[in-house]
C-alpha positions in Angstrom: 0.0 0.0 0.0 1.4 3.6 -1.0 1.8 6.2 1.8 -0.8 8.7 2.0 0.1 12.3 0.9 0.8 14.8 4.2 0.0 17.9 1.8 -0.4 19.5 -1.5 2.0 20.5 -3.3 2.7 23.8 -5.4 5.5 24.1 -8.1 8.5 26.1 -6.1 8.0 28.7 -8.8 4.9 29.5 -8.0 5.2 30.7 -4.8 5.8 34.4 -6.0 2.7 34.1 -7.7 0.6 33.3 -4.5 2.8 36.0 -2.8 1.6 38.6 -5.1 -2.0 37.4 -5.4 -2.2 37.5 -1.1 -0.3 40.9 -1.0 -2.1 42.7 -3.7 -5.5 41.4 -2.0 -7.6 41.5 -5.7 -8.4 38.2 -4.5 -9.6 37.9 -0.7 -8.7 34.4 0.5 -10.1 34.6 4.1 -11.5 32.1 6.5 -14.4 32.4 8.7 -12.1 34.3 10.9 -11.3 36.8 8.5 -7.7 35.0 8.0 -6.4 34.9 4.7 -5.7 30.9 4.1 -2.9 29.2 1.8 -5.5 26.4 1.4 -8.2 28.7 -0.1 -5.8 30.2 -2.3 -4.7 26.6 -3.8 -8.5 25.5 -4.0 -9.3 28.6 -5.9 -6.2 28.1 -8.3 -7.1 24.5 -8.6 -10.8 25.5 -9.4 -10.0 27.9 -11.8 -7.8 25.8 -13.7 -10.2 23.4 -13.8 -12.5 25.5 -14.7 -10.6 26.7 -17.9 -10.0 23.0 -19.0 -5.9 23.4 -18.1 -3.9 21.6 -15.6 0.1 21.5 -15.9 2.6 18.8 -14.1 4.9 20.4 -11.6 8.5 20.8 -12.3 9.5 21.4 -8.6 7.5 20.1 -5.8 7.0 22.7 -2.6 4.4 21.8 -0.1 1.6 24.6 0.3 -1.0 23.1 2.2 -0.8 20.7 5.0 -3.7 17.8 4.3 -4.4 18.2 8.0 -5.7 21.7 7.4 -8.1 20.7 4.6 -12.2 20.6 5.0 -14.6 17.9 4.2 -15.5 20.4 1.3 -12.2 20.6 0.0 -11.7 17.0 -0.1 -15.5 16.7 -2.1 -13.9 19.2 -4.5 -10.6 17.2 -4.9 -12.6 13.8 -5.4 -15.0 15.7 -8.2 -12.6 17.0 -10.1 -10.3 13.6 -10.0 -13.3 11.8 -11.4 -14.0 14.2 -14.0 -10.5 13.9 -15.0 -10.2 10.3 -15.3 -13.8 9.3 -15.9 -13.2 6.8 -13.1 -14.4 6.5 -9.5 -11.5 3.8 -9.3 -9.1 7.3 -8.4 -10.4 7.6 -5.4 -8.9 4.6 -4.0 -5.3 6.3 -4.8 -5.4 9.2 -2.6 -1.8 10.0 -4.3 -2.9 10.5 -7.9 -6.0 12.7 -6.8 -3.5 15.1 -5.2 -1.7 15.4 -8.4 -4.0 16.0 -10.3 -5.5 18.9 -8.1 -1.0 20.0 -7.8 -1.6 20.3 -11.7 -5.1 22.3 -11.9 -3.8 24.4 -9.7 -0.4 24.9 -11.2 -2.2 25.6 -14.4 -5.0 27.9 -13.2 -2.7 30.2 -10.8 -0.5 31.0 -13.5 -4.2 31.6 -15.7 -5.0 34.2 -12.4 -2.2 35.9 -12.3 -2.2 36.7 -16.4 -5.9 37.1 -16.4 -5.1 39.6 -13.1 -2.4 41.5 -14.7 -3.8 42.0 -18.3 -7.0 43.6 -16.8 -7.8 47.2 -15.7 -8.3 47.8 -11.8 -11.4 46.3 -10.7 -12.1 44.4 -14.0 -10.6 41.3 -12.8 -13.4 41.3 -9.9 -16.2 42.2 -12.2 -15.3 39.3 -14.6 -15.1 37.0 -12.4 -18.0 38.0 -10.5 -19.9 37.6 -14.0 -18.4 34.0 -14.6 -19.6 32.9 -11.1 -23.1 34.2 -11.7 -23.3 32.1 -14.5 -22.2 29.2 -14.0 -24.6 29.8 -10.8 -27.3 29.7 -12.9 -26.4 26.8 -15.1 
């Protein structure tokens, strides 16, 4: 039996990026106590990769979040994206490969964030993706 993952991982380049992204605030990663949270920030990038249909392999493995500090919800949103990506509830049994493929979503979709957050005028950024949310709300 493979040992279990004790966190996810971000590529070591990408730290700078989550750096900027938490220091800029544009995008308020904060947790019921008004904290701002590594572990939102990676679901978020890992969600919006997703999202955009993108996910990258890492070149150099960092860990970001401890798997002790993830929620039930997170874990959900790990599991449905895993299936999705392999069309096979059979992942799930490898906890390993479901945290690599959420490493690679969110490799893909912070480096999408921070492009998307630099090519727009002030406050765009917030208003797109505001708009984005809304719909797929409503789908």
């Amino acid at each position: 039996m493979s040992e279990l993952p004790d966190r996810l991982n971000i590529d070591k380049k990408d730290r700078e990026l989550y750096k900027i992204l938490d220091v800029e605030e544009i995008v308020k990663f904060k947790d019921s106590g008004g904290t701002r949270t590594r572990r939102e920030q990676f679901i978020f990038a890992m969600a919006y990769g997703f999202y955009n249909g993108v996910k990258k392999a890492l070149d150099a493995n960092e860990g970001f979040v401890l798997e002790k500090d993830l929620h039930k919800e997170d874990y959900a949103l790990l599991d449905a994206i895993a299936i999705c990506n392999t069309d096979s509830v059979e992942v799930l049994a490898d906890r390993k490969a479901v945290f690599k493929i959420a490493e690679e979503y969110a490799h893909a979709g912070i480096k999408l964030l921070s492009d998307k957050i630099k090519g727009s005028q002030i406050g765009l950024y917030e208003k797109e993706l505001e708009k984005a949310l809304f719909e797929i709300f409503n789908k």
